[in-house]
N, C-alpha and C positions, 0 to 999 in steps of 0.2 A: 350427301345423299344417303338416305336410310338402307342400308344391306338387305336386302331380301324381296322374292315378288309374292304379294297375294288377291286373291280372287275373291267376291264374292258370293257364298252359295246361299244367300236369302238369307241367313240367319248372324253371318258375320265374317270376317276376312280369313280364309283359311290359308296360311302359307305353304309354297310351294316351292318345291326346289329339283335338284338333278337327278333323286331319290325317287320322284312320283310323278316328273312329268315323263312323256314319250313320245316320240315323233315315228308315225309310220312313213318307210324310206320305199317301199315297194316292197319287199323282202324280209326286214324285221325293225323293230321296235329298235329306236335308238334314243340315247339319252336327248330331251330335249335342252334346249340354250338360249337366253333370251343377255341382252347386251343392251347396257345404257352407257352414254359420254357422260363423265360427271365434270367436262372441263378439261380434265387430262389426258386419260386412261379410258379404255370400256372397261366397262366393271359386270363381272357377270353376275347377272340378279338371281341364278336359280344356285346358285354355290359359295356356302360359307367357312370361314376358317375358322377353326377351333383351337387350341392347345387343352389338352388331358394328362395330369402328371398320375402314378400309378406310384403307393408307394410299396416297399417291399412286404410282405405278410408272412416270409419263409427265409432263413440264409444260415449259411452254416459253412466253418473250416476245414477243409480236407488235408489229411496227411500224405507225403508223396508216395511214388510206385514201391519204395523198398517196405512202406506200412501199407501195399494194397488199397493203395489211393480211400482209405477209409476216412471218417468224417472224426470230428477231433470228439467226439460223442464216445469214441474209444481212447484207453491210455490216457496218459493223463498229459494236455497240453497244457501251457502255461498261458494258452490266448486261451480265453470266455469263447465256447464253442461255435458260438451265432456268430462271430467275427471272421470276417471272410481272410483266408491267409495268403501271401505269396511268395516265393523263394524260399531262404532255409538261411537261419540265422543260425552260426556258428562263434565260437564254440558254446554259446550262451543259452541258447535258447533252443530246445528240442532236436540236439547235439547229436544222438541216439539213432537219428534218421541216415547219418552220415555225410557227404559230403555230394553226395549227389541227388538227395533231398530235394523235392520242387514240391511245397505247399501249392493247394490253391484253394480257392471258393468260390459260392455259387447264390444265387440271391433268386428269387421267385416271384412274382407281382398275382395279382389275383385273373390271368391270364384269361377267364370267359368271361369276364367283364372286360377285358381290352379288347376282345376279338372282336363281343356285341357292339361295343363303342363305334370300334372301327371298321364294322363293316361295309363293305359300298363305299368304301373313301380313297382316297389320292393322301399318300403319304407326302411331308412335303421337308418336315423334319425330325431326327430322334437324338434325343440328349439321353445319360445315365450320370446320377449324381455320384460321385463315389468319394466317403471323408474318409482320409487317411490317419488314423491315431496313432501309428507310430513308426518309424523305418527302422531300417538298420543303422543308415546315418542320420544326424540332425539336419543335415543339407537338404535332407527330401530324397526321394526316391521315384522309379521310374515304372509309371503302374501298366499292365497290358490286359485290355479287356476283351471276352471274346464270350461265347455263345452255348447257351442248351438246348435241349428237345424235350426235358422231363417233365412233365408233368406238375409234380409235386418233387416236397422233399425225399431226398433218398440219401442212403447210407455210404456209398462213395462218389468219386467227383469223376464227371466226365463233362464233355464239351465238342461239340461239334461243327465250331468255329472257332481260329484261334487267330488271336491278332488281329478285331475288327477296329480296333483302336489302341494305342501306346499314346500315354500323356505324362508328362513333367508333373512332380508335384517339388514346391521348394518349401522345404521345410516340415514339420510332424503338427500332429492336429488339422489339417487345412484339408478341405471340401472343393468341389469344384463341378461345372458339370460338363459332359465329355461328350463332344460329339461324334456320333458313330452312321455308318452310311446307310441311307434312305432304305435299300435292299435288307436291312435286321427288321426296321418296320414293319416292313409288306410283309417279312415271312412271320412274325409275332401276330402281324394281324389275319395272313390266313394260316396259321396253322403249323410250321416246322418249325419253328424256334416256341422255348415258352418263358427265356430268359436269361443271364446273365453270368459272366464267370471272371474272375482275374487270376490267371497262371501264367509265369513268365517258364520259356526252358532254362534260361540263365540262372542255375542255384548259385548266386553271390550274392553278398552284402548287399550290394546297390540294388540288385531288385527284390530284396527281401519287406516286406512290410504286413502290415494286418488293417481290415478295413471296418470299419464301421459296420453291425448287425440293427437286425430289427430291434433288438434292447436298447438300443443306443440315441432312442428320442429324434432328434428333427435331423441329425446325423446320420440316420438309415439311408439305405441306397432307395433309389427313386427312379423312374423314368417319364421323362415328358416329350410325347409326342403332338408337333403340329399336323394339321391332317386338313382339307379340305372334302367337303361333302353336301 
C-alpha cells in the first residue's frame, strides 16, 4: 500500500497529512487521523517517517579546567584543533595539563535547519556518528557523549548534559553510530540543546582519545534522526 492520503482540488492530488489536517472536537482543533488495514497493521495515512542525517559544520578540542577549559585554538596542542578530545594522555601527550587533566570536545550541526526539519514531528530515533582516530591504548577506548546549548562555535567547552551515552570502541580508527535517548531529540528540535560533546571525568589512559573534526572528510561526526510527521 502506497504511504500517504491525497485529495483532489480540481486541478490535481494535493497530499495531506497530520501537519494540515484538523478535526474540530467541540473545543479546539486536533490533529486529524485517518487509518487503513493493509493486511496486518493499520497504517496511518496522514503520518510519514523520515530519517535526516545532519552532518557537523563546526567542532573543536578543548583543554581541561587547569588550561580554563579553553579550545585547543590556544597553546600549542599536538591534536589538529577541530579534533574533538577526551581525557588526558600522560606522560606523552599534553603532559603540562597534569594529571588531573579532562580534555573534551564539542561538535555543532547546522541546528535552524534541524529545528525547520523537525518541526511539528514525533521523535522516534537519534544516532550520533563518532570515528575515533586514536586512544590511548590500541584495544580501544571508552567514549562518553553528552550535551550543549551553544549556539555556535565558542572558545571554551561547556556542556549541559553529561553522560547521555557511554559506548565501547575496540580498537583505533573505527566509527560507529551511537545511540542516545529520544529526549536530546525533542530538546535539539525545540530549542535547549544545539549539540554534541565527549568528556569523560575519568583523566586516565582508558578514556583518553581524540575524535574525528569537520576536516576529516566522511569521518566527521553526524547526526541522524528518525522522526515521524
Amino acid at each position: 500500500m502506497a504511504k500517504g492520503f491525497r485529495i483532489y482540488n480540481g486541478r490535481d492530488f494535493q497530499k495531506v497529512g497530520s501537519g494540515n489536517v484538523r478535526i474540530w472536537e467541540g473545543h479546539n482543533w486536533q490533529n486529524g487521523k485517518a487509518r487503513a488495514w493493509d493486511g496486518h497493521n493499520w497504517i496511518n495515512l496522514l503520518e510519514e517517517r523520515y530519517t535526516t542525517t545532519w552532518e557537523a559544520v563546526a567542532s573543536e578540542g578543548y583543554w581541561g579546567p587547569t588550561r580554563g577549559n579553553l579550545a585547543h585554538t590556544h597553546y600549542n596542542s599536538l591534536v589538529r584543533h577541530d579534533r574533538l578530545c577526551q581525557g588526558n594522555y600522560l606522560p606523552y601527550h599534553d603532559s603540562f595539563i597534569g594529571r588531573n587533566g579532562r580534555e573534551g570536545g564539542m561538535f555543532w550541526v547546522d541546528i535552524d535547519n534541524m529545528r525547520n526539519t523537525l518541526r511539528g514531528s514525533r521523535i522516534e530515533k537519534v544516532e550520533v556518528y563518532m570515528h575515533v582516530l586514536h586512544s590511548g591504548y590500541g584495544a580501544g577506548t571508552q567514549l562518553t557523549i553528552g550535551t550543549h546549548n551553544t549556539h555556535d562555535w565558542q572558545d571554551r567547552f561547556s556542556q549541559v548534559n553529561y553522560g547521555v551515552a557511554s559506548v565501547r570502541y575496540y580498537g583505533q580508527d573505527r566509527g560507529q553510530w551511537i545511540t542516545v535517548p529520544n529526549w536530546v531529540g525533542e530538546g535539539l528540535r525545540d530549542g535547549s540543546l544545539c549539540g554534541f560533546t565527549v568528556f569523560d571525568n575519568q583523566p586516565d589512559l582508558w578514556h583518553y582519545c581524540y575524535v574525528a573534526g569537520i576536516w576529516d572528510g566522511w569521518k566527521k561526526p553526524k547526526v541522524r534522526i528518525t522522526y515521524v510527521k
